[in-house]
N, CA, C and O atoms as CSV, one atom per row, in Angstrom:
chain,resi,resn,atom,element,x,y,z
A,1,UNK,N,N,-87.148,-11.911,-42.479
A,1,UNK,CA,C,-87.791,-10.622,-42.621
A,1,UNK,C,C,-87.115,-9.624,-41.674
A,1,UNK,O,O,-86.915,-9.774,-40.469
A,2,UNK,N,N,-86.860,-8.773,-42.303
A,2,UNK,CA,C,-85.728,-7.724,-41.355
A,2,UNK,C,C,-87.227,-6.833,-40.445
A,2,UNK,O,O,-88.373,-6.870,-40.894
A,3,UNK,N,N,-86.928,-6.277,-39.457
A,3,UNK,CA,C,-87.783,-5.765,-38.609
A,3,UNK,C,C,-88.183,-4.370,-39.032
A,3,UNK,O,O,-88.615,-3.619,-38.158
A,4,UNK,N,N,-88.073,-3.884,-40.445
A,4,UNK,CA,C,-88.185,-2.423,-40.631
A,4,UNK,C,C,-89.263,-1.972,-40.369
A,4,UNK,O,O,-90.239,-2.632,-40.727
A,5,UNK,N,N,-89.438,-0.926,-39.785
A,5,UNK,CA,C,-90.641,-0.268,-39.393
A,5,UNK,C,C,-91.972,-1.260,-38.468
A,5,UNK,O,O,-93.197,-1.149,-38.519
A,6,UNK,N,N,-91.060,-2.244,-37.635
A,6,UNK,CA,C,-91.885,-3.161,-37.252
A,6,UNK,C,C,-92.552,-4.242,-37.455
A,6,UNK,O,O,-93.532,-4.730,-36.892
A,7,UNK,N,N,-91.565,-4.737,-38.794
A,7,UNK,CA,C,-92.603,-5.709,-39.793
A,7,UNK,C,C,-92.350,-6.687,-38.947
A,7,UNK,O,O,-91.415,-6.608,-38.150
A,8,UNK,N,N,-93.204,-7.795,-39.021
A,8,UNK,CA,C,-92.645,-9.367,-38.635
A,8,UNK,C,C,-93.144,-10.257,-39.984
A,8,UNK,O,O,-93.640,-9.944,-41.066
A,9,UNK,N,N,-92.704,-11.681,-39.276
A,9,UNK,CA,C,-92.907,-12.409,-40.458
A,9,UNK,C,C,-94.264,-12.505,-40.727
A,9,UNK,O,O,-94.640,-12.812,-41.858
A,10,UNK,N,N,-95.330,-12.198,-39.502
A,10,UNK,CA,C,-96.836,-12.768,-40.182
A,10,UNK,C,C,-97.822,-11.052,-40.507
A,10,UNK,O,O,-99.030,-10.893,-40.681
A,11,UNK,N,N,-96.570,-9.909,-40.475
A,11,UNK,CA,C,-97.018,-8.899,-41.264
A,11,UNK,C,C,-96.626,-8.423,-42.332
A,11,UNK,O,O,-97.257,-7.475,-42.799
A,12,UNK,N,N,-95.410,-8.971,-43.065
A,12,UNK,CA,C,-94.818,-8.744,-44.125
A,12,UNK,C,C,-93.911,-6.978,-43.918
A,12,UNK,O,O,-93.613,-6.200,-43.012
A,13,UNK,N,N,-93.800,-7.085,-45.262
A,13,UNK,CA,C,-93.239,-5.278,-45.316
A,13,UNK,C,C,-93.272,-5.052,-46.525
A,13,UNK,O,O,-93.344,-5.898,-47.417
A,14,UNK,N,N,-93.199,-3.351,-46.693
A,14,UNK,CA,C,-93.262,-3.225,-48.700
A,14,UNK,C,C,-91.775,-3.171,-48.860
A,14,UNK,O,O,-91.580,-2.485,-49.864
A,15,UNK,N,N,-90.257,-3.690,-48.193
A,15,UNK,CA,C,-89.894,-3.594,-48.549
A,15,UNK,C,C,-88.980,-4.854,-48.962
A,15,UNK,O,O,-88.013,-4.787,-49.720
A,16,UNK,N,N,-89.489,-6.086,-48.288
A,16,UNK,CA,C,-89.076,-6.905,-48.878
A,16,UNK,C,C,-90.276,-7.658,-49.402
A,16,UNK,O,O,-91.315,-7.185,-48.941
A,17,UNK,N,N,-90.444,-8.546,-50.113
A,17,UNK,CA,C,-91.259,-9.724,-50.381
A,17,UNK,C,C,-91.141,-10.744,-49.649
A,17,UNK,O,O,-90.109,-10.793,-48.980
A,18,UNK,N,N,-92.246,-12.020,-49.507
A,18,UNK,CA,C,-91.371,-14.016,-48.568
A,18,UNK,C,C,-91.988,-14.323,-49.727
A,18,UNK,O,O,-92.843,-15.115,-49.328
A,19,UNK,N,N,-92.130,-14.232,-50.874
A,19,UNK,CA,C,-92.403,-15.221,-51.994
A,19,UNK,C,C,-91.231,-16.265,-52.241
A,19,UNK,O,O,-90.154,-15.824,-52.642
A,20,UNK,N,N,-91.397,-17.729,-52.006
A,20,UNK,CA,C,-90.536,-18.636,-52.200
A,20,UNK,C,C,-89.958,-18.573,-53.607
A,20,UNK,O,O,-90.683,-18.537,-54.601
A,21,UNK,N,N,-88.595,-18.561,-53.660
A,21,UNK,CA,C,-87.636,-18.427,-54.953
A,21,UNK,C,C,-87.408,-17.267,-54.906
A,21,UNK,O,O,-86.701,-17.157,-55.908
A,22,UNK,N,N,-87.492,-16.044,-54.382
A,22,UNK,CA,C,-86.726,-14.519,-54.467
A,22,UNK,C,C,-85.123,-15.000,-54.530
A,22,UNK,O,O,-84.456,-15.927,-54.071
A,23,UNK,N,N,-84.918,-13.922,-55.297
A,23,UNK,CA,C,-83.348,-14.232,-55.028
A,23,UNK,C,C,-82.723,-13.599,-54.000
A,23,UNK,O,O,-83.005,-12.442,-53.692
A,24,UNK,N,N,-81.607,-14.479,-53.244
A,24,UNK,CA,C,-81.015,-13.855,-52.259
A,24,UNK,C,C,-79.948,-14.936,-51.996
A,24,UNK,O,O,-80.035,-16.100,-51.606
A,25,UNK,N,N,-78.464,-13.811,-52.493
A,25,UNK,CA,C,-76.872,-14.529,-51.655
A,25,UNK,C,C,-76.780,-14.060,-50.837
A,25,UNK,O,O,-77.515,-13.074,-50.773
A,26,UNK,N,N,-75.929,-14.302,-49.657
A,26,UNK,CA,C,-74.980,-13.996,-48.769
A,26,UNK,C,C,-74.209,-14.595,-48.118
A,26,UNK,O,O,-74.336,-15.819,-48.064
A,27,UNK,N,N,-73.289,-14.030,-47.498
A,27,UNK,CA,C,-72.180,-14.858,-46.799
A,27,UNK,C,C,-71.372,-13.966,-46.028
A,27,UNK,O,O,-71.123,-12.802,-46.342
A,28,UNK,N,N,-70.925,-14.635,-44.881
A,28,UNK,CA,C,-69.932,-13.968,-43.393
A,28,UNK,C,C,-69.286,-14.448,-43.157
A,28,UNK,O,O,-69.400,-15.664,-43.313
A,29,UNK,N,N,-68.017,-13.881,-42.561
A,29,UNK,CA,C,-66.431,-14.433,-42.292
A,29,UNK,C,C,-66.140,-13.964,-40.755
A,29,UNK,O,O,-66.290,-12.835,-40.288
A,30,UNK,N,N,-65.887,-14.618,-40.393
A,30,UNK,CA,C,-65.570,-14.197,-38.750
A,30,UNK,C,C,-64.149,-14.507,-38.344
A,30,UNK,O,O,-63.655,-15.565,-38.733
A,31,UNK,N,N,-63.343,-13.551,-37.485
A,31,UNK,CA,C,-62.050,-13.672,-36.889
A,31,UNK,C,C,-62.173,-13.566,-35.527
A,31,UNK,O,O,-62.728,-12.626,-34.958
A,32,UNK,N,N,-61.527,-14.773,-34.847
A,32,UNK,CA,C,-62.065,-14.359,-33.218
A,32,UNK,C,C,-60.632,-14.997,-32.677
A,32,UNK,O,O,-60.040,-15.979,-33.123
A,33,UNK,N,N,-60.190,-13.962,-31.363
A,33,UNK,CA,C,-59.186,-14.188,-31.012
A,33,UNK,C,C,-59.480,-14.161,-29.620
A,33,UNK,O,O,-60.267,-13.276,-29.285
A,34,UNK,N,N,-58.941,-15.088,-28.511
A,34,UNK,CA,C,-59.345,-15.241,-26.948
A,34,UNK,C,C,-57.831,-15.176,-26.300
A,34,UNK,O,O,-56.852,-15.783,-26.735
A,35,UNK,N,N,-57.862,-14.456,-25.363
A,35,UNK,CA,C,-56.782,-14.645,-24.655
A,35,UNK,C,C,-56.881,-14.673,-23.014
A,35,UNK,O,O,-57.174,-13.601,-22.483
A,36,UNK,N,N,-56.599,-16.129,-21.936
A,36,UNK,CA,C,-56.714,-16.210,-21.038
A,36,UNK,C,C,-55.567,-16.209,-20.437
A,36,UNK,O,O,-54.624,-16.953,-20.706
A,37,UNK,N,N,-55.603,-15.355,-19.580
A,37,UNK,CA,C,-54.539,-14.728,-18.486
A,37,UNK,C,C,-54.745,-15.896,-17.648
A,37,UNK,O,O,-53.860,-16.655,-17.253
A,38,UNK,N,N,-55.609,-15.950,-17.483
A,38,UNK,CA,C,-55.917,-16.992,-15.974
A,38,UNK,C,C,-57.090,-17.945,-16.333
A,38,UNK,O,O,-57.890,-17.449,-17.126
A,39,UNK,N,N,-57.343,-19.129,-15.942
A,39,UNK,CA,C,-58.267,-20.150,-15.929
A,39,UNK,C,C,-59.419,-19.716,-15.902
A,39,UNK,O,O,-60.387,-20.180,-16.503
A,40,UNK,N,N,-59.380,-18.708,-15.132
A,40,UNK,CA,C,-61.142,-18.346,-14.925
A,40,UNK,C,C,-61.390,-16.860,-15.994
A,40,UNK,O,O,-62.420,-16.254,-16.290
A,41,UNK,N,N,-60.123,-16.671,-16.326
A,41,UNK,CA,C,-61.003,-14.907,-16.999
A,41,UNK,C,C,-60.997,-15.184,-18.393
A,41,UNK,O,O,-60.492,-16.307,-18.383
A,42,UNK,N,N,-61.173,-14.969,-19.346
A,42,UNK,CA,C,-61.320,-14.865,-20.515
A,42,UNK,C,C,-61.449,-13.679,-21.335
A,42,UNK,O,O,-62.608,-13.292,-21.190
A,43,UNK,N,N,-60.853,-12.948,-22.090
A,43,UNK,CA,C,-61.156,-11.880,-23.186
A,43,UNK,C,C,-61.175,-12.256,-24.419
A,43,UNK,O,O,-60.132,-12.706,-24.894
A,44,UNK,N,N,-62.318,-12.166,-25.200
A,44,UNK,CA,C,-62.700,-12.362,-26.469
A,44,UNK,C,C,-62.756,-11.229,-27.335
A,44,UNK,O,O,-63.441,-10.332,-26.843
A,45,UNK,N,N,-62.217,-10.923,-28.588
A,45,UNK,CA,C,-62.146,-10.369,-29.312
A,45,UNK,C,C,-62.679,-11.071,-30.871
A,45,UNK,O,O,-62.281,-12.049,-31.505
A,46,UNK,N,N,-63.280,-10.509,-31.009
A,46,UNK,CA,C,-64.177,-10.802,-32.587
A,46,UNK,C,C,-64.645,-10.014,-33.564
A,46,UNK,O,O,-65.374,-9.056,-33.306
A,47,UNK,N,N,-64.319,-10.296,-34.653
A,47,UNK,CA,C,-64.225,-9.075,-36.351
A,47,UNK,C,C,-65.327,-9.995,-37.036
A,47,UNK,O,O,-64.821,-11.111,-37.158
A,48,UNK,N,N,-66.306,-9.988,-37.411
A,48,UNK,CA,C,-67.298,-10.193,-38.577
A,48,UNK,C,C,-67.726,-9.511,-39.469
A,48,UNK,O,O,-68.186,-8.373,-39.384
A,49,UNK,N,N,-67.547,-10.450,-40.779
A,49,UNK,CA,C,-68.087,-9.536,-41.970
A,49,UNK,C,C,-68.876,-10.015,-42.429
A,49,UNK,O,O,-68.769,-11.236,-42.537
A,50,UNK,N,N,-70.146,-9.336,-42.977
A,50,UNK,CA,C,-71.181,-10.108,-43.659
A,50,UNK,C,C,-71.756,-9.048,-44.532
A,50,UNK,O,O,-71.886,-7.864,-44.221
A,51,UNK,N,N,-72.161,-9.735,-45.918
A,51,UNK,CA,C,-72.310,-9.852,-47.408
A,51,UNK,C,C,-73.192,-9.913,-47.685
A,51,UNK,O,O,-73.680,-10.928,-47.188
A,52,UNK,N,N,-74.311,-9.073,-48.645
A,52,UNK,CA,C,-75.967,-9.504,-49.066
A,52,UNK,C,C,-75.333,-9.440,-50.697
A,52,UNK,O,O,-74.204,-9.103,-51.052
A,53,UNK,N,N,-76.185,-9.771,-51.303
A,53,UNK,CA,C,-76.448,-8.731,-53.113
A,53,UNK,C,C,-77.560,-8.105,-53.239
A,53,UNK,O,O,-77.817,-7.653,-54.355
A,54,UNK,N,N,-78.631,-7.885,-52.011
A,54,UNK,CA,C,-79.287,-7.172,-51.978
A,54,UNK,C,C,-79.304,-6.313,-50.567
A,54,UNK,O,O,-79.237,-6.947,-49.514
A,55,UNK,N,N,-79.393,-4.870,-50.541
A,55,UNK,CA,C,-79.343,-4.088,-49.394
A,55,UNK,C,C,-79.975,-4.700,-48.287
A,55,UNK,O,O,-81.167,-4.860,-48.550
A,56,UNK,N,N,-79.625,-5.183,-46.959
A,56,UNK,CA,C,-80.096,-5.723,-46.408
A,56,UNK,C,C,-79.935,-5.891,-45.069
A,56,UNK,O,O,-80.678,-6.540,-44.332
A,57,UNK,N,N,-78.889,-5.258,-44.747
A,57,UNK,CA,C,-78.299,-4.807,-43.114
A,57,UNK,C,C,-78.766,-2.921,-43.069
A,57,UNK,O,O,-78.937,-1.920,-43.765
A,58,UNK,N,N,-78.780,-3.423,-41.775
A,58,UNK,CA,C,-79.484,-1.581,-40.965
A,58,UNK,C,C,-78.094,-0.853,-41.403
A,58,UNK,O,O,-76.961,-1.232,-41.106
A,59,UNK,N,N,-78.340,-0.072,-41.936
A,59,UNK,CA,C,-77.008,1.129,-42.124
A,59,UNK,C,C,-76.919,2.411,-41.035
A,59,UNK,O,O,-77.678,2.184,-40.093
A,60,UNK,N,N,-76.268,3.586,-40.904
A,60,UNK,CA,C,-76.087,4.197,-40.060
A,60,UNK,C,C,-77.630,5.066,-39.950
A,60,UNK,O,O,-77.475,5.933,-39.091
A,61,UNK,N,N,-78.364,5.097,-40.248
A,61,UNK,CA,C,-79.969,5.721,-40.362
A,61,UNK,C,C,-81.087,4.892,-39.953
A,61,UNK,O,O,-82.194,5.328,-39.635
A,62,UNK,N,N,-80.637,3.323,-39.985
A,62,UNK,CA,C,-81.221,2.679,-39.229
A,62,UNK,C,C,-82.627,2.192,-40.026
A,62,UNK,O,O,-82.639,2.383,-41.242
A,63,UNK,N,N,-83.593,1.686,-39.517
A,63,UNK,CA,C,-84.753,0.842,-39.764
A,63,UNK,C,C,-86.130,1.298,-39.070
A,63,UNK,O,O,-87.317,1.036,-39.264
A,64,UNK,N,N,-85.539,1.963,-38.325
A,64,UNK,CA,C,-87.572,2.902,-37.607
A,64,UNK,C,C,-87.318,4.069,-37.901
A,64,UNK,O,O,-86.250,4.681,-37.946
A,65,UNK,N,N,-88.243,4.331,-38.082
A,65,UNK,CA,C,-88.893,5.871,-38.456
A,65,UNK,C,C,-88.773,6.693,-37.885
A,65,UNK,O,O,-88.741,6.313,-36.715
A,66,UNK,N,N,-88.649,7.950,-37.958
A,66,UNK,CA,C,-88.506,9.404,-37.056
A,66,UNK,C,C,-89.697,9.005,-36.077
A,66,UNK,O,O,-90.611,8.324,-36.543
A,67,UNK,N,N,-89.722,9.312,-35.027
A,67,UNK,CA,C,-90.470,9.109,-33.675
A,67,UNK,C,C,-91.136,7.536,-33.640
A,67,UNK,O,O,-92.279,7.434,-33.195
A,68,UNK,N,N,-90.464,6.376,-34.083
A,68,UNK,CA,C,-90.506,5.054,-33.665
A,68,UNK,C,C,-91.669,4.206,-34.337
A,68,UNK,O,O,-92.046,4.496,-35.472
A,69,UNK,N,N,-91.978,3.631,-33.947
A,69,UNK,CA,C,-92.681,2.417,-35.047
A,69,UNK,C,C,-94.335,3.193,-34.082
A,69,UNK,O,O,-94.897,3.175,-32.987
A,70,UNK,N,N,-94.434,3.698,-35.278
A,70,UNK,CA,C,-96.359,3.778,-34.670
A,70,UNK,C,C,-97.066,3.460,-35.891
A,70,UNK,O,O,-96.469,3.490,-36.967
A,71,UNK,N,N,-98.598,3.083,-35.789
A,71,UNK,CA,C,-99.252,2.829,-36.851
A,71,UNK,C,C,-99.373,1.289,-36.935
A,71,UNK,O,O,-99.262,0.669,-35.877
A,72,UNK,N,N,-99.569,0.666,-37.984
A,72,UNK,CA,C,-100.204,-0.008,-38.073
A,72,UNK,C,C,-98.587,-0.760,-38.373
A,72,UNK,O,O,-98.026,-0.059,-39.216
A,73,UNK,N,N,-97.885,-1.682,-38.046
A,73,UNK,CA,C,-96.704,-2.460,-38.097
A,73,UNK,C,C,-96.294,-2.607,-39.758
A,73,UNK,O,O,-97.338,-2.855,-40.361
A,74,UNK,N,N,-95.210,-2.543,-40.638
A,74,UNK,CA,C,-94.648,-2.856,-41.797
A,74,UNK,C,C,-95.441,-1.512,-42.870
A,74,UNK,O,O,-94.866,-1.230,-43.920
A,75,UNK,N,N,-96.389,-0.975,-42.598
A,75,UNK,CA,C,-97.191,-0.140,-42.895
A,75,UNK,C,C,-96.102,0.999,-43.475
A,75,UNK,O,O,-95.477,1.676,-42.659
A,76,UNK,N,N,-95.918,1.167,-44.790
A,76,UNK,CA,C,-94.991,2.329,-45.127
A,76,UNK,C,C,-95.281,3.928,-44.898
A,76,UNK,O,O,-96.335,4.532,-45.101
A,77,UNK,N,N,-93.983,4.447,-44.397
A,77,UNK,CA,C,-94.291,5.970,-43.314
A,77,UNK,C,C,-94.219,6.545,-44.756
A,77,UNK,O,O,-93.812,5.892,-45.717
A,78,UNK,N,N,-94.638,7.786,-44.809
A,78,UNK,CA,C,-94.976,8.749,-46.410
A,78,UNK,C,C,-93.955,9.305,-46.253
A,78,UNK,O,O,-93.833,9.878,-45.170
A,79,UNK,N,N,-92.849,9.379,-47.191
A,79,UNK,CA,C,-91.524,10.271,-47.173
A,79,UNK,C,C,-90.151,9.691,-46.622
A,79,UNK,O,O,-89.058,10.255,-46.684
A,80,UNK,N,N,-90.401,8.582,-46.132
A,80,UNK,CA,C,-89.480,7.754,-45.251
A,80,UNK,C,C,-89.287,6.178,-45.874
A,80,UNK,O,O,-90.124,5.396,-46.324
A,81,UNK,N,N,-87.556,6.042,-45.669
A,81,UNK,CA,C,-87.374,5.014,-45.865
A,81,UNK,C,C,-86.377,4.356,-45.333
A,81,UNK,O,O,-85.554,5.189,-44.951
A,82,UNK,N,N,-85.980,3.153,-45.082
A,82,UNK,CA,C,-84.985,2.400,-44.329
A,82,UNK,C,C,-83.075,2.876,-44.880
A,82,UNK,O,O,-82.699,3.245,-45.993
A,83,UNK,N,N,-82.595,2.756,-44.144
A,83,UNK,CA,C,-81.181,2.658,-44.434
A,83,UNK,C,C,-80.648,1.374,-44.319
A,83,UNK,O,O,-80.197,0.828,-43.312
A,84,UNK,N,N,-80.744,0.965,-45.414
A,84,UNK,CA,C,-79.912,-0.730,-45.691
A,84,UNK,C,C,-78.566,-0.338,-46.327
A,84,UNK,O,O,-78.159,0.675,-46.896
A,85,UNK,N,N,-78.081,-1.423,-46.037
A,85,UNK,CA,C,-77.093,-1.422,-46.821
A,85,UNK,C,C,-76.584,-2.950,-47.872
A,85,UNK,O,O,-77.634,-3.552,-48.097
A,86,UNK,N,N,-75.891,-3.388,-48.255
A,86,UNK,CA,C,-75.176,-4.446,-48.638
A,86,UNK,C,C,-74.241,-5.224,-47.691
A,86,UNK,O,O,-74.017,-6.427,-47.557
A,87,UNK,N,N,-73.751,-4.058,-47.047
A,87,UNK,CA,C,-72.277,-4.851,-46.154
A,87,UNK,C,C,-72.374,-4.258,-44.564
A,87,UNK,O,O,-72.619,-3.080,-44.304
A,88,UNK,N,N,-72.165,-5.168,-43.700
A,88,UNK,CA,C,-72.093,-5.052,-41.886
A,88,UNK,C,C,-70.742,-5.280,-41.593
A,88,UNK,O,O,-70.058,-5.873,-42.428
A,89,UNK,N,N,-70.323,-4.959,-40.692
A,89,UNK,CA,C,-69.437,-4.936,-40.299
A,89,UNK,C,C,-69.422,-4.863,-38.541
A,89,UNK,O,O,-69.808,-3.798,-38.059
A,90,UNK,N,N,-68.939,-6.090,-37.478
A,90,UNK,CA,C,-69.346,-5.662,-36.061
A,90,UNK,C,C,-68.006,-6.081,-35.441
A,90,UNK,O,O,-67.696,-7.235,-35.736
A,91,UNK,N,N,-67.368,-5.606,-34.866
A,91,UNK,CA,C,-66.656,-5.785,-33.835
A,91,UNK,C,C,-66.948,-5.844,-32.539
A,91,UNK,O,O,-67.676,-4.877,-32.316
A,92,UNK,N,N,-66.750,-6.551,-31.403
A,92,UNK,CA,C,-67.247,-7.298,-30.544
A,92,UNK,C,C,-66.117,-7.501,-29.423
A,92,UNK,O,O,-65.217,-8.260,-29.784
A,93,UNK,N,N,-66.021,-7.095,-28.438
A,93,UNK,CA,C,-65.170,-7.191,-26.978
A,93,UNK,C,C,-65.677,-7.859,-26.040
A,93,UNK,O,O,-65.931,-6.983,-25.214
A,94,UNK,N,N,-66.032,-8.926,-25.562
A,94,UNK,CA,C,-66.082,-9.011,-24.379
A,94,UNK,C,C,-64.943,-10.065,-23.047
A,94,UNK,O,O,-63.825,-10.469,-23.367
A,95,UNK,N,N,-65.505,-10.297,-21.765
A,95,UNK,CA,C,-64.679,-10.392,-21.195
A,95,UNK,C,C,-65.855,-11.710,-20.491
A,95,UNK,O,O,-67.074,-11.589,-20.367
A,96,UNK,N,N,-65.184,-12.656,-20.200
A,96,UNK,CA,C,-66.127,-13.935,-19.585
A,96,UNK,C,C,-65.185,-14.150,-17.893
A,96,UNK,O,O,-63.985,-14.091,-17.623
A,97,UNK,N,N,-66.108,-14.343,-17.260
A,97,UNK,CA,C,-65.569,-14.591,-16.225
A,97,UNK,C,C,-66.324,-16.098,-15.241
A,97,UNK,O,O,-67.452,-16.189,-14.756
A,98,UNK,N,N,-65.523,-16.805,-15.234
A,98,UNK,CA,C,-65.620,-18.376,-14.455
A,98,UNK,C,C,-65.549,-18.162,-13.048
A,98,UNK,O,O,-64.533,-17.627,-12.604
A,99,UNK,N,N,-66.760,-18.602,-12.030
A,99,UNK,CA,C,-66.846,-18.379,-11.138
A,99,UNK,C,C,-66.713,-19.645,-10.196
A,99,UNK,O,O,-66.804,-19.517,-8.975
């Protein structure tokens, strides 16, 4: 259950259904590349892609509502609606350090 407008799993949402058998594919591909200079440092670099057939990742408009989740949780705002999409896309930097 995606968190739109605050839903959880034991409040549902109107915008998805949990009826067992809904349909739903997806699938993600990940590229990750590490390069250690030294024993202890580490830089990680990582590309993921991930796939619905139904809109289903936060898009650039996001998943809460103009002035944030108030009201009653999964509760649909009048005039407002989520920005899903089909396809995510995250790129990812970080740096690990062994102490």
């Amino acid at each position: 259950m995606p968190p739109i407008n605050g839903a959880t799993a034991s409040s549902g949402s109107p915008y998805f259904s949990e009826n067992p058998g809904d349909p739903f594919w997806a699938w993600d591909s990940q590229i990750t590349g590490d390069y250690m200079p030294t024993r202890n440092i580490t830089f990680r670099l990582e590309f993921n892609h991930r796939w619905a057939d139904v809109p289903y990742f936060a898009g650039s408009g996001g998943v809460t509502p103009p002035g944030g989740n108030t009201g009653t949780p999964s509760t649909a705002v009048p005039g407002w609606s989520p920005d899903l999409t089909k396809t995510e896309n995250r790129l990812t930097l970080a740096m690990l350090v062994r102490f």
